[in-house]
Structure formats: structure tokens, C-alpha cells
N, C-alpha and C positions, 0 to 999 in steps of 0.2 A: 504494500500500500504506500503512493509517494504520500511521503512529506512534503508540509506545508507551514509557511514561518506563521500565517497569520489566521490559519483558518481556525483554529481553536478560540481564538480571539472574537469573530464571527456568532462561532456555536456559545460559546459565552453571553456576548447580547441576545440572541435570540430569547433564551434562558431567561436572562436578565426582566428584558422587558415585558416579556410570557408571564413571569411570576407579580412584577409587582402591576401589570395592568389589571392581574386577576384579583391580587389581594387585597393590593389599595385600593384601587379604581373603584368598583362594586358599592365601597362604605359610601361615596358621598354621590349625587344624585345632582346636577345641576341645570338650571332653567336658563334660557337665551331668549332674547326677542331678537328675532331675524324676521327681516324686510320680508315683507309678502308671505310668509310663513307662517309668521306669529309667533307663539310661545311655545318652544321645545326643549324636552326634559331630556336630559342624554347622560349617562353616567362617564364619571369625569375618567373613568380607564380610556373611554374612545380616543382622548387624546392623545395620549403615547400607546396604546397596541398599536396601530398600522405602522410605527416604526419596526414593529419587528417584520411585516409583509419587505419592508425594503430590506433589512438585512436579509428575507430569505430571497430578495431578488438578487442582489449580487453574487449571495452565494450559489445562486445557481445559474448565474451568468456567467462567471469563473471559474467556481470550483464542478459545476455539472448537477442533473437532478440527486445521484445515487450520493453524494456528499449532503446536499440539502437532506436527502432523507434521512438520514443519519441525526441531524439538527434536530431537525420534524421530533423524531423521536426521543432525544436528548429533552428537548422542552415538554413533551407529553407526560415523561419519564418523572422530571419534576414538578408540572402539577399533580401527578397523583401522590406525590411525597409531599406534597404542600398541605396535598389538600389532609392526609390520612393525621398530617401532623397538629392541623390545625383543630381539628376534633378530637385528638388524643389530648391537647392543650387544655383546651375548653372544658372536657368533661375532668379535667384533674382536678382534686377535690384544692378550696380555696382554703389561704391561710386567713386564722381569724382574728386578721386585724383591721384596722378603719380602712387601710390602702388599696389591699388586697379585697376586702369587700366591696368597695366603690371600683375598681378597675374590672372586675369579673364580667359585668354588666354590658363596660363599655366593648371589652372585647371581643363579649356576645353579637353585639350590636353589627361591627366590621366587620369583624372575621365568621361570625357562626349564619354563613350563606346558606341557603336550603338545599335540600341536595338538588332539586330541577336547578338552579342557576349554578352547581358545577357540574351536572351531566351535559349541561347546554354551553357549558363554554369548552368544555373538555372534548364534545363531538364536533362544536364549530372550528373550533381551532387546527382539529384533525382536518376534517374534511378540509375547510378550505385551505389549510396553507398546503398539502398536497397537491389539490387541483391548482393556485398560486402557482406553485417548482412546476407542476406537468403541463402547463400553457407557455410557461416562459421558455424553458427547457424544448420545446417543439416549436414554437412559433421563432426560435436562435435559428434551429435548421430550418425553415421554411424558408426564413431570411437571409440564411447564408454570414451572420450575424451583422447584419445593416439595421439599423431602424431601432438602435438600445430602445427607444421611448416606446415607440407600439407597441413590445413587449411586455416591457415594464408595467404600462398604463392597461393595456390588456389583460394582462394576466394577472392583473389586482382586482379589474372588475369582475370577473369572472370570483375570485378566492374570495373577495369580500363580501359580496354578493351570495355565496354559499354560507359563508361565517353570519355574514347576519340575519339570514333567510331560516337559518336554521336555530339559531340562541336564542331570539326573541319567541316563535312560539313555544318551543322548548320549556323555557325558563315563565315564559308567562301566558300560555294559552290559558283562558279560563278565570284568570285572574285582572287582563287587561282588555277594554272592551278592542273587535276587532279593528276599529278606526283607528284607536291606539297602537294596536301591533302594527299597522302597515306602516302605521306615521314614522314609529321609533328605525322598521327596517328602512327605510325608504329612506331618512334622513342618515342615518347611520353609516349607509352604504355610502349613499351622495358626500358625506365628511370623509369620509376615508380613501375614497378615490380622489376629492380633491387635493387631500392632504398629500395622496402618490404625485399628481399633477404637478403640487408647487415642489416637491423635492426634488425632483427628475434631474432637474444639473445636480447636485449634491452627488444623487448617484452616478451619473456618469460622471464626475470627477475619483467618484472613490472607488468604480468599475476599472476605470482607464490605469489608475493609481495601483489599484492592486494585479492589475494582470502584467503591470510591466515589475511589480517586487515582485513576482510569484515567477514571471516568466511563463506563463500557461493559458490558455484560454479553450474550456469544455465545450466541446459540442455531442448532444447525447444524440449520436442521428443512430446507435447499435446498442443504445442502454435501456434494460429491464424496467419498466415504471411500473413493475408489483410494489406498494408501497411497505410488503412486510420481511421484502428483502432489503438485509443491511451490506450486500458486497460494494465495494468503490467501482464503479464501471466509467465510462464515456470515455470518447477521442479527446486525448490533449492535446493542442497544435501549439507550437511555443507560440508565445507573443512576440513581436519583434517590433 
């Protein structure tokens, strides 16, 4: 399996931002008045998740799907360790003093999530950031790797649009009227495709930047996208 100076660094964010969009995010709830929209509630993790959709775009613009899937998994790996920890925490019996009585509560409040809004973030997550790697990862060969942005912007809509199509009624069918579900997917989707839009130079500078440290640049036109295999596959062509 080649080595890579930076890609650990990579599967690290993904990680990073995977955990605390899920853990922080969730507790706080925030309201926007937007022009012709009105008043929309969006939980403040939407801001920082889609940054991990672009760590897994470069990483599978450089390092290839079968490295992405590896990540994929890496980050799946730790929400369920997050999550089993954060319930082992919770039900530990509380010490009894003023501090420890008054904090139990709060941390019921953030952390102690229903289990629907972690099967809903833990299947959207899956699903779409796999579909994310296998649009981007296909649409490179289609390309002949011309067009970073089509890509990128592509295959965010498509990942986003599964990740949010699938958390909200997941996590809130039944509970939210269904005006309410389409609004929060629809808007949800619509923020986080924009959010890929304004970064797109960002990323191709740290696309362009990393395949010239790396020396490599993946093209998976003969790699496996079962996403429950972990082997390193795709064509490396050096960068030059």
C-alpha cells in the first residue's frame, strides 16, 4: 500500500469534523430570517458538516475512491464510538454534589440525542458521503480530469441531497409537520451546496497543492466501488 505524507492528515478532518458536527451541532437549534424565505430553523452542525463533503472531495480527487472509502469508514467507525460513549457517560450514576447535580441535566440536554436523530445521521452520513466519493470518483474519468468544479459541485449535490433527504425524515417523521420536513430538507440541501459553491477555489488550490506534494493524481477508471471493501485500488499517474 503507497505511502502518503498527508493523507492521514485528511482522514483526520474528516473525523474531526464528522464528530463535532454531530455532537455539538445537534444541542443548539438556530433561527435566520432570509429574504423571501422567511424564518428558518437549521441546527447550527449544518454549518461546519459540509466541510467534511470537501475534505472527502479532494480526497478522492487525489488520493482515489478506495482511499476515500477507507475515511468513509474511519469516520463511521467513530460515530458509533461517540455515540456508545456518550450513553455509557450519561447513564453513569452522578456524584452527589451541587456541581455534578446541576451539570447531569445539562448534559442530558446536548448530548443525550434520541436514538432516531443518531440512526438518521449515522445512515445519512453513510449513504451520502459514499455516493459524494462515487460521483466524483466517475465523473474525474468521464472528464479525463478537466472540469475540478463540475465535479466537485456535482457530486455534492447528488451526496447532500441523499444526506439530507434521508436524516430529516428519519430523525423527524411524525414529529414534524410534513411542510416542515421538506422546508428543513430543501433548505438544508440548498446551504450546503452553496457552501461547496463559495469554496471551490479553496479547493482547487489545496487539490492543485496536494497532488504536486504527493506527486500523484487517482483516476479510479478499474476500481471496485463495493463500499464494504477496504483494499487501496485506482490508477496513479504522477503529477507533473
Amino acid at each position: 500500500m503507497q505511502s502518503f505524507r498527508y493523507y492521514d492528515f485528511f482522514v483526520g478532518g474528516v473525523v474531526a469534523v464528522l464528530l463535532c458536527s454531530n455532537l455539538i451541532g445537534p444541542g443548539k437549534v438556530c433561527e435566520y430570517d432570509f429574504p423571501l424565505l422567511g424564518t428558518l430553523a437549521f441546527s447550527a452542525g449544518n454549518l461546519f458538516f459540509p466541510i467534511g463533503y470537501i475534505f472527502g472531495d479532494v480526497l478522492t480527487e487525489v488520493y482515489g475512491y478506495a482511499r476515500t472509502r477507507r475515511a468513509i469508514w474511519a469516520g463511521f467507525a467513530a460515530m458509533i464510538f461517540a455515540t456508545v460513549m456518550t450513553y455509557v457517560v450519561l447513564a453513569m450514576p452522578v456524584a452527589d454534589d451541587p456541581y455534578n447535580k446541576t451539570l447531569q441535566p445539562a448534559l442530558e440536554t446536548v448530548f443525550g440525542n434520541t436514538w432516531r436523530i443518531v440512526v438518521g445521521s449515522m445512515v445519512a452520513y453513510w449513504v451520502g458521503d459514499f455516493l459524494n466519493s462515487f460521483v466524483m470518483a466517475k465523473m474525474k474519468v468521464w472528464t479525463q480530469g478537466k472540469h475540478l468544479w463540475s465535479r466537485t459541485i456535482g457530486s455534492t449535490v447528488v451526496g447532500q441531497f441523499a444526506d439530507s433527504a434521508l436524516f430529516y425524515p428519519i430523525a423527524f417523521l411524525g414529529l414534524w409537520s410534513g411542510k416542515a420536513l421538506i422546508a428543513a430538507v430543501l433548505f438544508n440541501f440548498a446551504f450546503k451546496v452553496l457552501l461547496e459553491v463559495v469554496l471551490t477555489p479553496v479547493t482547487y488550490v489545496v487539490v492543485n497543492a496536494l497532488k504536486r506534494a504527493e506527486g500523484v493524481d487517482t483516476y479510479d477508471a478499474h476500481t471496485s466501488f463495493n463500499p464494504f471493501s477496504l483494499r487501496d485500488e485506482g490508477e496513479r499517474k504522477a503529477h507533473g
